[in-house]
C-alpha positions as CSV (number, residue, x, y, z in Angstrom):
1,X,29.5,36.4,-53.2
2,X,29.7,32.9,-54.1
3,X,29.6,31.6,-50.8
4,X,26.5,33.5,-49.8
5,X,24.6,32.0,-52.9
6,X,25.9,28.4,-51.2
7,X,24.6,29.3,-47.5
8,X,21.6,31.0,-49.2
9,X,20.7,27.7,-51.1
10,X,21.5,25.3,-47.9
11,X,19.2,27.1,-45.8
12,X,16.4,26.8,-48.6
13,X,17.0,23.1,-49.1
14,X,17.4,22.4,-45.3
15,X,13.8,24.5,-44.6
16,X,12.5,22.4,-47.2
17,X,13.4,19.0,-45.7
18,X,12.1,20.7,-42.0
19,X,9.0,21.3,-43.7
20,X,8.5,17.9,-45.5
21,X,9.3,16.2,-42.0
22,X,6.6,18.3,-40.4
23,X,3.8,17.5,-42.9
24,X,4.7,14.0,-42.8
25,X,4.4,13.8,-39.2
26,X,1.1,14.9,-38.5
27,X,-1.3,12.4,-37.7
28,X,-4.0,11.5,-40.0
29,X,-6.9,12.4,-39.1
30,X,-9.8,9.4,-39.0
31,X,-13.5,10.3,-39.1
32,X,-14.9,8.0,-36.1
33,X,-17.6,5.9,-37.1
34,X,-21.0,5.6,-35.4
35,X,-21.0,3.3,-33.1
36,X,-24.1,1.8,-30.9
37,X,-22.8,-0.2,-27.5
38,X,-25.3,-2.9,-26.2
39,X,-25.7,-5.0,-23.6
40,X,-28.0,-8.1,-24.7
41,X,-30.9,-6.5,-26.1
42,X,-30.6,-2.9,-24.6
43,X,-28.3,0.2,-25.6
44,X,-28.3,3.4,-24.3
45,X,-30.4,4.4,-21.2
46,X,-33.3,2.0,-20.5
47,X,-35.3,1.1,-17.5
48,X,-36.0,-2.2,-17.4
49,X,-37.2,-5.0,-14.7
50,X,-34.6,-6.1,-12.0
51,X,-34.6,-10.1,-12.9
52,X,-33.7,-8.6,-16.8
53,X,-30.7,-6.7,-15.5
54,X,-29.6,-9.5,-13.3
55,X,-29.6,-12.0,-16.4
56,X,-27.4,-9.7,-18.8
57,X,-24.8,-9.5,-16.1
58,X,-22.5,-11.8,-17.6
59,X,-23.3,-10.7,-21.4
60,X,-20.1,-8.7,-23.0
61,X,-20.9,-5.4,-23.7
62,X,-21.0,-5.7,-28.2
63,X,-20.1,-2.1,-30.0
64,X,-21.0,-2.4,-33.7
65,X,-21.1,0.1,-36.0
66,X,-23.8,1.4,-38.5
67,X,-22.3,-1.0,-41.3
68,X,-22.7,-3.8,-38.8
69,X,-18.8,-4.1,-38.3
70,X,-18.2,-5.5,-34.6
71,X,-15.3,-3.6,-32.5
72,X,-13.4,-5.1,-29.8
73,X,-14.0,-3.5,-26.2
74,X,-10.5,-2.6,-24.4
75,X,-11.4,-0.6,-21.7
76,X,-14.7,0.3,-19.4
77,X,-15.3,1.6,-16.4
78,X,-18.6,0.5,-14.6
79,X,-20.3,1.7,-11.6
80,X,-23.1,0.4,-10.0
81,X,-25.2,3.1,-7.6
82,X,-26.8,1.0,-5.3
83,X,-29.5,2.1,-2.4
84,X,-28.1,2.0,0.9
85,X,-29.3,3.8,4.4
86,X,-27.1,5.8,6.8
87,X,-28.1,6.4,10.4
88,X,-28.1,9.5,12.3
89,X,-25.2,8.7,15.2
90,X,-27.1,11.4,17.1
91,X,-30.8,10.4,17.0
92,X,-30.2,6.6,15.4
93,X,-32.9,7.7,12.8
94,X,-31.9,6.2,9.3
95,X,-32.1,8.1,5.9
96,X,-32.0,7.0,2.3
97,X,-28.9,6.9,0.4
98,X,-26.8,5.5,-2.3
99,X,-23.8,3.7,-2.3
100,X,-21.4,3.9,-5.8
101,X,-19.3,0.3,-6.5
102,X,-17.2,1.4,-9.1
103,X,-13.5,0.5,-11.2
104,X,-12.4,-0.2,-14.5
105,X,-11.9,-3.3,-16.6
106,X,-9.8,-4.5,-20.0
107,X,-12.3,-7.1,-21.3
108,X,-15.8,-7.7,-21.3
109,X,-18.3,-9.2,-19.9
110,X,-17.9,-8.0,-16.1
111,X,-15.8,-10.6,-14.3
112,X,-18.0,-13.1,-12.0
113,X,-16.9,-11.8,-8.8
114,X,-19.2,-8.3,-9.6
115,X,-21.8,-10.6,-11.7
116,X,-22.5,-13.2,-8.3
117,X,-22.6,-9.8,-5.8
118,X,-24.7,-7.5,-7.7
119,X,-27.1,-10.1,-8.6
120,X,-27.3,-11.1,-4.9
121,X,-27.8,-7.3,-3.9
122,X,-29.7,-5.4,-6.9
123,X,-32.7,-4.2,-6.2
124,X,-35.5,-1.4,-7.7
125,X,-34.5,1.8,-8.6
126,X,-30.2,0.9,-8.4
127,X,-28.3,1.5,-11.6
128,X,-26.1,-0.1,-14.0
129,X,-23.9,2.3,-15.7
130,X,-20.7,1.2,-18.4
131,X,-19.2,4.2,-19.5
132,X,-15.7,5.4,-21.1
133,X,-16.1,2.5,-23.5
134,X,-13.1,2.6,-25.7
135,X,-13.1,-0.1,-28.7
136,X,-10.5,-0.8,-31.5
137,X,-11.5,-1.2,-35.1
138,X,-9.4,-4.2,-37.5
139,X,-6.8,-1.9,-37.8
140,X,-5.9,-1.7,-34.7
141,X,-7.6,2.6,-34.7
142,X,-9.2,3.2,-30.9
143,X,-12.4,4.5,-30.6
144,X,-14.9,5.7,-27.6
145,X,-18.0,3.9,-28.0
146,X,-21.7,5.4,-26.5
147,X,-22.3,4.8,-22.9
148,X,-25.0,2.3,-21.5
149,X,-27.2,3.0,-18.2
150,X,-29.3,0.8,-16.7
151,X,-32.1,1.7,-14.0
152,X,-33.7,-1.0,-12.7
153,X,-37.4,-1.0,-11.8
């Protein structure tokens, strides 16, 4: 009997200590702040003029949040839909189309290999679009961040 009352106990402690482990390892869960992204003057989906989107090429995206605390941008992806034609092999007539430039990058602003060829090519009606913006707070906490589009007119 005696030995029953020792297992008995040992199983109680060791479910205990399997039951501390398991609170302490769940991760803490952080409210995400709310966070604007802007590029230059514009955030969010805008349609501005062509020579406005060609100047904030080379301005880093900035992610604050609504207590004015700046994040730092790790990640992006950014994809430029640009107008293009295609031709008919058949009948050589052309048609209307769009052509998508896209990858992702670690640090902001774009490099200046994308900056010099999109501002040599952009045109009316071609977009801008950073999305999948992931930030970091101070402590080091990773965040996604709003998109930004840009149509140019």
């Amino acid at each position: 009997m005696g030995k029953q009352k020792i297992l008995i106990a040992f199983f109680l402690i060791i479910s205990q200590i399997n039951f501390a482990q398991i609170k302490k390892n769940q991760p803490v869960k952080i409210k995400p702040p709310k966070l604007i992204s802007t590029i230059g003057i514009f955030k969010d989906s805008v349609v501005i003029k062509t020579d406005q989107a060609k100047a904030i090429l080379d301005t880093p995206i900035l992610v604050k949040d609504d207590k004015n605390n700046v994040y730092k941008v790790t990640y992006y992806q950014f994809a430029y839909t640009r107008r293009a034609v295609t031709e008919d092999e058949k009948t050589g007539k052309l048609s209307p189309t769009t052509s998508l430039a896209t990858d992702y990058f670690t640090s902001t602003p774009l490099p200046e290999k994308w900056v010099r060829i999109i501002r040599e090519d952009l045109k009316p009606g071609e977009q801008l679009f950073f999305c999948d913006v992931i930030v970091k707070d101070t402590s080091g906490q990773s965040f996604y961040a709003p998109n930004i589009k840009i149509i140019t007119q």
